[in-house]
N, CA, C and O atoms as a GROMACS GRO file, in nm:
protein
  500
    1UNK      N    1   0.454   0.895   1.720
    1UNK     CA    2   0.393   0.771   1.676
    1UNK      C    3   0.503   0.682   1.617
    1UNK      O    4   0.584   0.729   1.537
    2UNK      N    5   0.507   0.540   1.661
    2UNK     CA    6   0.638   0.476   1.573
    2UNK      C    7   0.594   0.477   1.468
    2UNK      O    8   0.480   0.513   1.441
    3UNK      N    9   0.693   0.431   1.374
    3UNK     CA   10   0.695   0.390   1.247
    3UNK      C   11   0.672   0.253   1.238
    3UNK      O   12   0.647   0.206   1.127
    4UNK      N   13   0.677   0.179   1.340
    4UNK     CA   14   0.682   0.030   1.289
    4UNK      C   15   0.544  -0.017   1.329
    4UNK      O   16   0.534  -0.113   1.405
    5UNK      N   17   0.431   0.049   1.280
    5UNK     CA   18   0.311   0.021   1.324
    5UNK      C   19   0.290  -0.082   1.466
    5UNK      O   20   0.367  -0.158   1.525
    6UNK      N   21   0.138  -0.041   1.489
    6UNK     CA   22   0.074  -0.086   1.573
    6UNK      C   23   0.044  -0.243   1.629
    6UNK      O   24  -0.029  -0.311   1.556
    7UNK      N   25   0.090  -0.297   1.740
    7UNK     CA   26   0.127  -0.428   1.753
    7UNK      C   27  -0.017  -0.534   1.708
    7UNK      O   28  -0.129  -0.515   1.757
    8UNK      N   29   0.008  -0.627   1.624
    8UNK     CA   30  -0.144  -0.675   1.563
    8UNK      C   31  -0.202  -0.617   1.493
    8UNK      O   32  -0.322  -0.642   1.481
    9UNK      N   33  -0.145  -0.524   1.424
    9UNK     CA   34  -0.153  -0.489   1.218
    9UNK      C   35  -0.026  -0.448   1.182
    9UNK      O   36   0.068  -0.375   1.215
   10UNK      N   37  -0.085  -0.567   1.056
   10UNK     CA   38   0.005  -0.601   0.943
   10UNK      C   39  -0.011  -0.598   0.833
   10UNK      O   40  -0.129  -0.604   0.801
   11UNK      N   41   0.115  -0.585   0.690
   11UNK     CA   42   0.059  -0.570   0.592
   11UNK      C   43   0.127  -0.686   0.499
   11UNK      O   44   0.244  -0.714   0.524
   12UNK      N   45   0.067  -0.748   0.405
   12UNK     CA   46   0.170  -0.860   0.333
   12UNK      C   47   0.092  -0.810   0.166
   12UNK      O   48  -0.025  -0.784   0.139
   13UNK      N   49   0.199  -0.811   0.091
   13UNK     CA   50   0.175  -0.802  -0.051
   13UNK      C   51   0.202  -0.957  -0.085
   13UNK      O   52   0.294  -1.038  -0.073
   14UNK      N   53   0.075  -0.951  -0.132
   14UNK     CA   54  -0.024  -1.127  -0.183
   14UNK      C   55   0.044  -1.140  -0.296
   14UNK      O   56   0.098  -1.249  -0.318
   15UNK      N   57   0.057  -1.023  -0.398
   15UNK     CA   58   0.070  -1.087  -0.521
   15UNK      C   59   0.128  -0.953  -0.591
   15UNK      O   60   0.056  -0.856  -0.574
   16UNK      N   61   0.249  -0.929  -0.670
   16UNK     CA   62   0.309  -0.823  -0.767
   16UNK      C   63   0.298  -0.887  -0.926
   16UNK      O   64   0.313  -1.009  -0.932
   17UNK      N   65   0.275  -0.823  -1.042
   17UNK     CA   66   0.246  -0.842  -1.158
   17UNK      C   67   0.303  -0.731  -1.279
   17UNK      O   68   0.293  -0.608  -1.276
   18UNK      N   69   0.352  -0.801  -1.365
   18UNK     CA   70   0.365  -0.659  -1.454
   18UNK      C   71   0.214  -0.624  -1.526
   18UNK      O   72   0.129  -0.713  -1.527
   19UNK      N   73   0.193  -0.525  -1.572
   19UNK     CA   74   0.056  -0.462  -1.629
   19UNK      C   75   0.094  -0.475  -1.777
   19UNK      O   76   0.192  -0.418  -1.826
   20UNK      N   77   0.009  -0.554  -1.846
   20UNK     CA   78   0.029  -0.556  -2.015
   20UNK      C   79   0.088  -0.392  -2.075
   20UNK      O   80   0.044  -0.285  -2.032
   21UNK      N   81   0.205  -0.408  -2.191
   21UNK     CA   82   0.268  -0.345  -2.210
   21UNK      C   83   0.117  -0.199  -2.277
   21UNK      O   84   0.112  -0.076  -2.272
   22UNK      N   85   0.021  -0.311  -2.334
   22UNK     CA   86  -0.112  -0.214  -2.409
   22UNK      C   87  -0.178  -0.124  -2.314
   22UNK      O   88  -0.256  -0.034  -2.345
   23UNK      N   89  -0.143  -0.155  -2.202
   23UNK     CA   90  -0.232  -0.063  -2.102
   23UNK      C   91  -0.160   0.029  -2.030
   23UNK      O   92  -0.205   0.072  -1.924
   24UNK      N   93   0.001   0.083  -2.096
   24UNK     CA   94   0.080   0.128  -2.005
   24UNK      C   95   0.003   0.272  -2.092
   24UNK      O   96  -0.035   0.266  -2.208
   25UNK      N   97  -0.007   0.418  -1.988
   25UNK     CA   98  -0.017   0.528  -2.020
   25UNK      C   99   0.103   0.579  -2.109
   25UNK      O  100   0.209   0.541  -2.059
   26UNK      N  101   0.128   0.667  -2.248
   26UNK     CA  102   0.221   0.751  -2.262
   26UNK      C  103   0.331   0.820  -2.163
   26UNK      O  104   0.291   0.853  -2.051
   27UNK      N  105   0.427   0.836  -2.186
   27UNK     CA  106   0.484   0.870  -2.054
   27UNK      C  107   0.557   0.796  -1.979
   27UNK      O  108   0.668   0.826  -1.935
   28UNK      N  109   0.478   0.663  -1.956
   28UNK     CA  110   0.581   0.521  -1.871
   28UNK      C  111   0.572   0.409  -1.952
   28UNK      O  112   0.506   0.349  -2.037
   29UNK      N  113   0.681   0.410  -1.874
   29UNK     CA  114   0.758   0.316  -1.957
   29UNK      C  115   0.682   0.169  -1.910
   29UNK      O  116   0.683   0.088  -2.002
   30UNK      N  117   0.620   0.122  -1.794
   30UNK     CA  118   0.565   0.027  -1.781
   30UNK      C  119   0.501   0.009  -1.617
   30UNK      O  120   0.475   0.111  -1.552
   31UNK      N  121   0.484  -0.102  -1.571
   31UNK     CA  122   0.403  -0.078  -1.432
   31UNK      C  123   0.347  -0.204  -1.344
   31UNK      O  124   0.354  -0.319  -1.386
   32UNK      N  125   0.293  -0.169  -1.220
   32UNK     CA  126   0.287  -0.305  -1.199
   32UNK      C  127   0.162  -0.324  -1.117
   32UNK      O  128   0.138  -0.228  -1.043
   33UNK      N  129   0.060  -0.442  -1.112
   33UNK     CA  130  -0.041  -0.403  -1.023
   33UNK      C  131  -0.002  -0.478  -0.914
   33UNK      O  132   0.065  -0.578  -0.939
   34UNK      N  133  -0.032  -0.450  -0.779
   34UNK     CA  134  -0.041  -0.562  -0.636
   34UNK      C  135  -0.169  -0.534  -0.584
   34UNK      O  136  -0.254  -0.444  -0.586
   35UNK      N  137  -0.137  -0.704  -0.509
   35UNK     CA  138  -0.257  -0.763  -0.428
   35UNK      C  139  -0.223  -0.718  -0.287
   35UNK      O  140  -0.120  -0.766  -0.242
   36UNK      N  141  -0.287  -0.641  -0.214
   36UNK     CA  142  -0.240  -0.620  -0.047
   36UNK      C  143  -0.325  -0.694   0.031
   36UNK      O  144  -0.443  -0.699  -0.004
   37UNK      N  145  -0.288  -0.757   0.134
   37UNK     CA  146  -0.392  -0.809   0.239
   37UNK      C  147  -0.301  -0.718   0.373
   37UNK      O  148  -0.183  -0.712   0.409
   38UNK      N  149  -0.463  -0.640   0.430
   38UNK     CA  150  -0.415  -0.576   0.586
   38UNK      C  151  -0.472  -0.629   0.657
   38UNK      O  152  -0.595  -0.630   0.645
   39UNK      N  153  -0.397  -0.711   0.784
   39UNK     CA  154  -0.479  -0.780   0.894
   39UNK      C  155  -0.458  -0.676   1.056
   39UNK      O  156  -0.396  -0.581   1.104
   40UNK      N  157  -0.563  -0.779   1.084
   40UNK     CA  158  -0.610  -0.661   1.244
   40UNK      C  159  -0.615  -0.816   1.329
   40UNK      O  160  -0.705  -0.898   1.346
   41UNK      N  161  -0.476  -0.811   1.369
   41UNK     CA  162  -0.515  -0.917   1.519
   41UNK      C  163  -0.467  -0.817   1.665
   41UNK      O  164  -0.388  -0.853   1.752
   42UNK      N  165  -0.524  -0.717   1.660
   42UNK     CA  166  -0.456  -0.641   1.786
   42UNK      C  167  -0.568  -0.626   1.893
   42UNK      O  168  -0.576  -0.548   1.988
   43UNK      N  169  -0.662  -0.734   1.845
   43UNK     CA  170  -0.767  -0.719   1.975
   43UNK      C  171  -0.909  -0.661   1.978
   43UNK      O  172  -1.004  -0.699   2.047
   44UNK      N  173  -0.902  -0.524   1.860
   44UNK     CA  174  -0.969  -0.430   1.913
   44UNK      C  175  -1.018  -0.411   1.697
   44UNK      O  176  -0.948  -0.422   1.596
   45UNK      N  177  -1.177  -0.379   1.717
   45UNK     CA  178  -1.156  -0.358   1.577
   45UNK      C  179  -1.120  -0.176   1.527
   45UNK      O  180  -1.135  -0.079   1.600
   46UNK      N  181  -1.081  -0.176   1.413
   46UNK     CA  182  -1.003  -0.068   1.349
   46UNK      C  183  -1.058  -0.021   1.207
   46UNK      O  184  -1.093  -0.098   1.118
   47UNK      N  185  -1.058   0.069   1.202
   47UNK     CA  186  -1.122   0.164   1.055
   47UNK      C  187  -1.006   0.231   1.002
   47UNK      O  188  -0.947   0.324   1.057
   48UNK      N  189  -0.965   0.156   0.847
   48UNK     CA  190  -0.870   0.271   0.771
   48UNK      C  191  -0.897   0.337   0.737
   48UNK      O  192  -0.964   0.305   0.639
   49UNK      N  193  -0.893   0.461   0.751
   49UNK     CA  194  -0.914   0.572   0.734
   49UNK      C  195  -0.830   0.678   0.595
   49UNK      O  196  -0.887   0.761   0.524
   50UNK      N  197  -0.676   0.636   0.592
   50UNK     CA  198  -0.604   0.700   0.497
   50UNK      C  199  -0.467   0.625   0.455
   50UNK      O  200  -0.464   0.513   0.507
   51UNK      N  201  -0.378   0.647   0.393
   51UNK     CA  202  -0.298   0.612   0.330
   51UNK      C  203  -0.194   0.688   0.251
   51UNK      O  204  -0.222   0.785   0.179
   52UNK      N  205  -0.077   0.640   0.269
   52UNK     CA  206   0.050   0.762   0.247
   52UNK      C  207   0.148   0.644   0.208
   52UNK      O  208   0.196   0.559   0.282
   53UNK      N  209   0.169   0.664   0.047
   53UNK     CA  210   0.269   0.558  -0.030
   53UNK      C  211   0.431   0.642  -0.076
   53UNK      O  212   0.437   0.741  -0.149
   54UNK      N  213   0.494   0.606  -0.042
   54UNK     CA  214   0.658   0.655  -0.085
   54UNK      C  215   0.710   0.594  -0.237
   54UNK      O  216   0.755   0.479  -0.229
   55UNK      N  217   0.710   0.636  -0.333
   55UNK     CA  218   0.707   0.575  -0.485
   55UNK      C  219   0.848   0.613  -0.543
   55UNK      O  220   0.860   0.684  -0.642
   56UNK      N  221   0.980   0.547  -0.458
   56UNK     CA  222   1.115   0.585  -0.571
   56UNK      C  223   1.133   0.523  -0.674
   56UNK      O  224   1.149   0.402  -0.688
   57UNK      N  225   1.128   0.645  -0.790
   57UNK     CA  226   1.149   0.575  -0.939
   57UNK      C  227   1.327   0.553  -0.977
   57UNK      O  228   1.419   0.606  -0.914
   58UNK      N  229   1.339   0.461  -1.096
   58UNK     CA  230   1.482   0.428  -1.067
   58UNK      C  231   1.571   0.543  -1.123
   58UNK      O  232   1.686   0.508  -1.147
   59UNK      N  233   1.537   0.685  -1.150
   59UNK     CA  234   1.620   0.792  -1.145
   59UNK      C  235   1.631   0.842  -1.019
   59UNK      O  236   1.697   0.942  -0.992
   60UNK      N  237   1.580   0.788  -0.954
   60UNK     CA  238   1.580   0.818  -0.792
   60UNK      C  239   1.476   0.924  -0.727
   60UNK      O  240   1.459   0.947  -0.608
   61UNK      N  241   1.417   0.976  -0.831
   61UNK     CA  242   1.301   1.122  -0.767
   61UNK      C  243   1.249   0.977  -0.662
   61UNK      O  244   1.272   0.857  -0.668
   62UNK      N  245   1.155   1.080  -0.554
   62UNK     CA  246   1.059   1.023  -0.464
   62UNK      C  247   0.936   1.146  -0.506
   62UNK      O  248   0.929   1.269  -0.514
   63UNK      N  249   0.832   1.003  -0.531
   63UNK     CA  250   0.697   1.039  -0.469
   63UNK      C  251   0.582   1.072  -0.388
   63UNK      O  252   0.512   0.971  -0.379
   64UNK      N  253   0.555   1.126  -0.352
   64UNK     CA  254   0.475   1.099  -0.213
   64UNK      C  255   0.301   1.090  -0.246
   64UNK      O  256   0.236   1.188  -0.281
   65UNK      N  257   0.247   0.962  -0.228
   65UNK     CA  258   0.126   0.981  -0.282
   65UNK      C  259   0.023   0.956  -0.143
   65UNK      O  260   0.035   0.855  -0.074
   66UNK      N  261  -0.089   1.074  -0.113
   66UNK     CA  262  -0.148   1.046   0.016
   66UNK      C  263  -0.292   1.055  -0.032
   66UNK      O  264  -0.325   1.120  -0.131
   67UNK      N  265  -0.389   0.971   0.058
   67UNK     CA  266  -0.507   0.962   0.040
   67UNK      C  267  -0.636   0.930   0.122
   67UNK      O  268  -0.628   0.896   0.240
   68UNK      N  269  -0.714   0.938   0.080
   68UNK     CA  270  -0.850   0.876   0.203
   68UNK      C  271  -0.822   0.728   0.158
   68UNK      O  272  -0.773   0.710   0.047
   69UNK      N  273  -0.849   0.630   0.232
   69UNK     CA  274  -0.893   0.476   0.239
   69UNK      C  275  -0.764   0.428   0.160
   69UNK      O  276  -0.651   0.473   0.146
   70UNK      N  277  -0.840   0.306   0.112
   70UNK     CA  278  -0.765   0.175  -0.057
   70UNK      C  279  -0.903   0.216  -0.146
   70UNK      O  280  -1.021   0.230  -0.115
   71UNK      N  281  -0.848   0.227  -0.241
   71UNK     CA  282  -0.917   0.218  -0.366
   71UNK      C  283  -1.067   0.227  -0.294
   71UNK      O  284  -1.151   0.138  -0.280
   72UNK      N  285  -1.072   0.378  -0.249
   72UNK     CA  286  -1.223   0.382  -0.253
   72UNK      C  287  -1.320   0.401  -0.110
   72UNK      O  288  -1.415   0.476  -0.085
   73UNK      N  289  -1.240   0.286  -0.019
   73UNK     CA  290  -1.268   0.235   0.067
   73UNK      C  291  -1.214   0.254   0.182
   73UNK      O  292  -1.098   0.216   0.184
   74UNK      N  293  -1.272   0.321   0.328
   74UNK     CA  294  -1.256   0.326   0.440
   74UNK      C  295  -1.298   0.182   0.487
   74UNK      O  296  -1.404   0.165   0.548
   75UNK      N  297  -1.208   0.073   0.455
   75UNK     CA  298  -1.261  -0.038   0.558
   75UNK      C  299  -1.288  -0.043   0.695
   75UNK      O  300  -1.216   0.036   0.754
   76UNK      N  301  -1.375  -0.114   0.781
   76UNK     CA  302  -1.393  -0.148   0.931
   76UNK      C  303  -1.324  -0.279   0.891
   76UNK      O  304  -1.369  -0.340   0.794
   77UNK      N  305  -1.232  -0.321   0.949
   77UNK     CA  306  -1.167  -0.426   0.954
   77UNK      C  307  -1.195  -0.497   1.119
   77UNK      O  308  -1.134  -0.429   1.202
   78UNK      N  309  -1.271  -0.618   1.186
   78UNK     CA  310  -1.296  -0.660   1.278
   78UNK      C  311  -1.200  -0.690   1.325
   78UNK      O  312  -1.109  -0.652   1.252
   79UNK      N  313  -1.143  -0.767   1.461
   79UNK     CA  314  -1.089  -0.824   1.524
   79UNK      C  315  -1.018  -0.968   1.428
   79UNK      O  316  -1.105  -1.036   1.374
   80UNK      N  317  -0.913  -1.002   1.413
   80UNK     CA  318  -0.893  -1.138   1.375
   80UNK      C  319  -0.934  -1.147   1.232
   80UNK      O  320  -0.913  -1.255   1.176
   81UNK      N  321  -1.011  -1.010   1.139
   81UNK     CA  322  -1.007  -0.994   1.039
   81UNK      C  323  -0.929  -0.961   0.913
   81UNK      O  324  -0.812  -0.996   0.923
   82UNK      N  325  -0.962  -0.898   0.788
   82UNK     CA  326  -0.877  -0.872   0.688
   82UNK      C  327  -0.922  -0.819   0.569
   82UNK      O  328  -1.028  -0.861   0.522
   83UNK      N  329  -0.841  -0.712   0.500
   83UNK     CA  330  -0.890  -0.659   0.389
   83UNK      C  331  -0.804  -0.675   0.293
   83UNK      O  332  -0.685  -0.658   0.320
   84UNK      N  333  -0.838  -0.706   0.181
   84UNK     CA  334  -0.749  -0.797   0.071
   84UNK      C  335  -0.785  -0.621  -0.060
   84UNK      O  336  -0.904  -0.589  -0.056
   85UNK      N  337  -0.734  -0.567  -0.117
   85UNK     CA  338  -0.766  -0.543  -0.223
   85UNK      C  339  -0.639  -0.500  -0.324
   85UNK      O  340  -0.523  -0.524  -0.290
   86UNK      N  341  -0.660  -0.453  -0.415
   86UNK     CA  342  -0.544  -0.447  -0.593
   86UNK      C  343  -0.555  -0.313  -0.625
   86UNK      O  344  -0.647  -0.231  -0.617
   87UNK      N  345  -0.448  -0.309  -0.660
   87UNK     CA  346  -0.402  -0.131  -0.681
   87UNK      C  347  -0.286  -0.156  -0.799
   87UNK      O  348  -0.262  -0.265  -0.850
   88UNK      N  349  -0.241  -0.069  -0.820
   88UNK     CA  350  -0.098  -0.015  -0.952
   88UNK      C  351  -0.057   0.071  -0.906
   88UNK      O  352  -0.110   0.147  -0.825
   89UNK      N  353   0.104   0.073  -0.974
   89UNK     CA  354   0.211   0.166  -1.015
   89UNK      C  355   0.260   0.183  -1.101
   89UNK      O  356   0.329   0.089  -1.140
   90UNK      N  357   0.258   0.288  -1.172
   90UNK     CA  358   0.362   0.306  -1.334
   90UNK      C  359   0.470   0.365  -1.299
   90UNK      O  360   0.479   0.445  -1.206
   91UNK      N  361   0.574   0.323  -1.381
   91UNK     CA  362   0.721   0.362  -1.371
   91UNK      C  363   0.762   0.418  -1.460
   91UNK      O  364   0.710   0.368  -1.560
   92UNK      N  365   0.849   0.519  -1.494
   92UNK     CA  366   0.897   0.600  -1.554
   92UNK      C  367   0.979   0.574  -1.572
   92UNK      O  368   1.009   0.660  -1.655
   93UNK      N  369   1.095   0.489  -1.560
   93UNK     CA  370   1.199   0.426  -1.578
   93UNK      C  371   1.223   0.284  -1.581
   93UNK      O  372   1.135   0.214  -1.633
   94UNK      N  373   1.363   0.208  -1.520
   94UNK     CA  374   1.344   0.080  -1.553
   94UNK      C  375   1.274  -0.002  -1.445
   94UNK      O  376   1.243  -0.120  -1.464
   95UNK      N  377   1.252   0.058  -1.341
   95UNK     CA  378   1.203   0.029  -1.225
   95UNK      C  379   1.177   0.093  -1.110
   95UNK      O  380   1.171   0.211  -1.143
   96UNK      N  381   1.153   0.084  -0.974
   96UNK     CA  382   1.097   0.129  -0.887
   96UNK      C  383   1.110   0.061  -0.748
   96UNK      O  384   1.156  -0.053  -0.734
   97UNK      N  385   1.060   0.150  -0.635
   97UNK     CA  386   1.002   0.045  -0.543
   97UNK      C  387   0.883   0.151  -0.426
   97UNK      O  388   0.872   0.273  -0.433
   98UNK      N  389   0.822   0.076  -0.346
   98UNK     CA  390   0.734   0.162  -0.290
   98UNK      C  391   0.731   0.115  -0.167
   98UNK      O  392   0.770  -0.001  -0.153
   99UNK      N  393   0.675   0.202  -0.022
   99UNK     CA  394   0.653   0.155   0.054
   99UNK      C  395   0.573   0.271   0.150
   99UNK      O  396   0.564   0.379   0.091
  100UNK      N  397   0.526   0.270   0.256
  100UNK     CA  398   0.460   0.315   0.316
  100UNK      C  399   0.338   0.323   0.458
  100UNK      O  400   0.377   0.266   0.560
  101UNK      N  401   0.249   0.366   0.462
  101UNK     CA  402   0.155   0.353   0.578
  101UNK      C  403   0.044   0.358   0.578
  101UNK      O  404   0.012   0.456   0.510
  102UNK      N  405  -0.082   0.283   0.634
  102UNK     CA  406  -0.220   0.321   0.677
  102UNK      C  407  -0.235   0.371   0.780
  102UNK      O  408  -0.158   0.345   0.872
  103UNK      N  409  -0.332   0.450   0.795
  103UNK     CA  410  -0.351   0.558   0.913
  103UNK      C  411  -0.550   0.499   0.947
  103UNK      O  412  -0.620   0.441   0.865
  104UNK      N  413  -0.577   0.525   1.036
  104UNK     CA  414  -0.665   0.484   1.110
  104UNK      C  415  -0.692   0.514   1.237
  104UNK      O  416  -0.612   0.576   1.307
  105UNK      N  417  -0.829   0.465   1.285
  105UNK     CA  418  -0.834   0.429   1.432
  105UNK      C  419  -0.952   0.336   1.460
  105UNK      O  420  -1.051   0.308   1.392
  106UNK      N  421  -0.907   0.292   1.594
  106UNK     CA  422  -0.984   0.152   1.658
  106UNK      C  423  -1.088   0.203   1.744
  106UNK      O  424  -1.086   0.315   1.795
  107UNK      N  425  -1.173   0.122   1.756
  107UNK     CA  426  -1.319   0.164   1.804
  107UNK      C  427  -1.357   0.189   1.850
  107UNK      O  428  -1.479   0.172   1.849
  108UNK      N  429  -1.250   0.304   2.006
  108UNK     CA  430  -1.254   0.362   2.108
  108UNK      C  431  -1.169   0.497   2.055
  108UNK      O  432  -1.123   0.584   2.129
  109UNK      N  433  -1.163   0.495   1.944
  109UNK     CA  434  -1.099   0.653   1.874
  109UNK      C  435  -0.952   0.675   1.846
  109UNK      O  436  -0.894   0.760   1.779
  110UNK      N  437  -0.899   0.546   1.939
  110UNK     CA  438  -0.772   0.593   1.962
  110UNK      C  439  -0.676   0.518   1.783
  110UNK      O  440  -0.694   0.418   1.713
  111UNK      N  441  -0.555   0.663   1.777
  111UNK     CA  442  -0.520   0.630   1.646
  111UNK      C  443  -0.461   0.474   1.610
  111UNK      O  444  -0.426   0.393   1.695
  112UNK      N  445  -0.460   0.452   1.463
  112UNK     CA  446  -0.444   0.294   1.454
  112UNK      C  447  -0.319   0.356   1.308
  112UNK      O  448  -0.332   0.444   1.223
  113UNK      N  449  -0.182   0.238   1.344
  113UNK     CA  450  -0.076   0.278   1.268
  113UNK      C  451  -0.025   0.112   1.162
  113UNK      O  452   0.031   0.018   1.220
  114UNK      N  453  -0.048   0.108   1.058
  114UNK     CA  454   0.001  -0.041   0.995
  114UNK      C  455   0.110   0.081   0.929
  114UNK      O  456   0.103   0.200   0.896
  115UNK      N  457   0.221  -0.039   0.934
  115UNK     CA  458   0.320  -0.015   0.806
  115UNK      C  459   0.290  -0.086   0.706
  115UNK      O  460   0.200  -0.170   0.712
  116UNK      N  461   0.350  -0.068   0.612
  116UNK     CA  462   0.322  -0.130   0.472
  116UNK      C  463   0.505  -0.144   0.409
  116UNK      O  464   0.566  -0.046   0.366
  117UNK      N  465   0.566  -0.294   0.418
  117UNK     CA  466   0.692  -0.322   0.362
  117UNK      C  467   0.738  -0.245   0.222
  117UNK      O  468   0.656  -0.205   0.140
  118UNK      N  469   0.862  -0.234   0.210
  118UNK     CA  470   0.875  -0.177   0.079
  118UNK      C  471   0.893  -0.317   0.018
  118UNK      O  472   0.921  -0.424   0.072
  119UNK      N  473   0.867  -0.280  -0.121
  119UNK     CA  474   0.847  -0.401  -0.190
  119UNK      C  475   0.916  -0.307  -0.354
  119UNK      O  476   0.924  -0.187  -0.380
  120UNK      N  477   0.955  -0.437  -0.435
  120UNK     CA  478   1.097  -0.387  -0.582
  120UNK      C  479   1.002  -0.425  -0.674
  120UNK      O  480   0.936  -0.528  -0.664
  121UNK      N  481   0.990  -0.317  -0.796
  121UNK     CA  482   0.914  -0.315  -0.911
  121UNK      C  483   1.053  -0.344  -1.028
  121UNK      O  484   1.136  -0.257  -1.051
  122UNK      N  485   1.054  -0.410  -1.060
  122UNK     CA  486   1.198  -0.482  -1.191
  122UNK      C  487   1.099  -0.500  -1.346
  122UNK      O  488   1.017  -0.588  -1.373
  123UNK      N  489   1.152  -0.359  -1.445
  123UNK     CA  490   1.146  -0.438  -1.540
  123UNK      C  491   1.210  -0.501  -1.638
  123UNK      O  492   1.298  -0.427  -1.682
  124UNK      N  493   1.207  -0.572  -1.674
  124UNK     CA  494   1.326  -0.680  -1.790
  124UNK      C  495   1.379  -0.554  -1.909
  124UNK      O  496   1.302  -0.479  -1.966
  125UNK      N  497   1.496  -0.556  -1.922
  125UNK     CA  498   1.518  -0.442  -1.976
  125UNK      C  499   1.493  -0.492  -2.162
  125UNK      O  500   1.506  -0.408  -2.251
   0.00000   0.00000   0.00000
């Protein structure tokens, strides 16, 4: 399966934020929430099904975090459609970055592959 997902899904991060310092858990040092929008122009409609995020913190460990859906949700995403939703990351250090994949399939069974860009978590030291 490539890595560079499936031609006509895509992923764009809408919006990165730091998370008020009051809501950071013990433990981290701070964190960040994003806005994702996944679009489906490949013709055919598609169901996310799962999700697999790569989380390097700035001591360098890697994470591997895998799951059913977004927050909750196995979307049916239509043809020419889109699923917008908000998630977090806490960091353990001064920063981070993440990146990764949705896993799926389109409405004849066959598997459905989005990448998801890595994107830089910076906090002000």
């Amino acid at each position: 399966m490539s890595q560079e997902g499936d031609p006509g899904l895509s992923v764009e991060i809408v919006s990165l934020a730091r998370i008020a310092e009051d809501r950071i858990p013990p433990g981290y040092r701070g964190g960040f929430a994003y806005t994702i929008r996944i679009n489906n122009f490949s013709g055919r409609a598609v169901t996310l099904t799962s999700r697999k995020w790569m989380i390097r913190q700035s001591d360098g460990s890697l994470e591997t975090v895998e799951g059913d859906g977004v927050v909750g949700e196995q979307p049916l995403i239509p043809n020419g459609g889109q699923h917008i939703y908000t998630s977090y990351c806490l960091l353990l250090g001064n920063g981070g970055s993440m990146w990764g994949y949705y896993f799926g399939y389109y409405e004849n069974g066959q598997p459905a592959l989005w990448r998801i860009p890595k994107f830089e978590m910076t906090l002000n030291p």
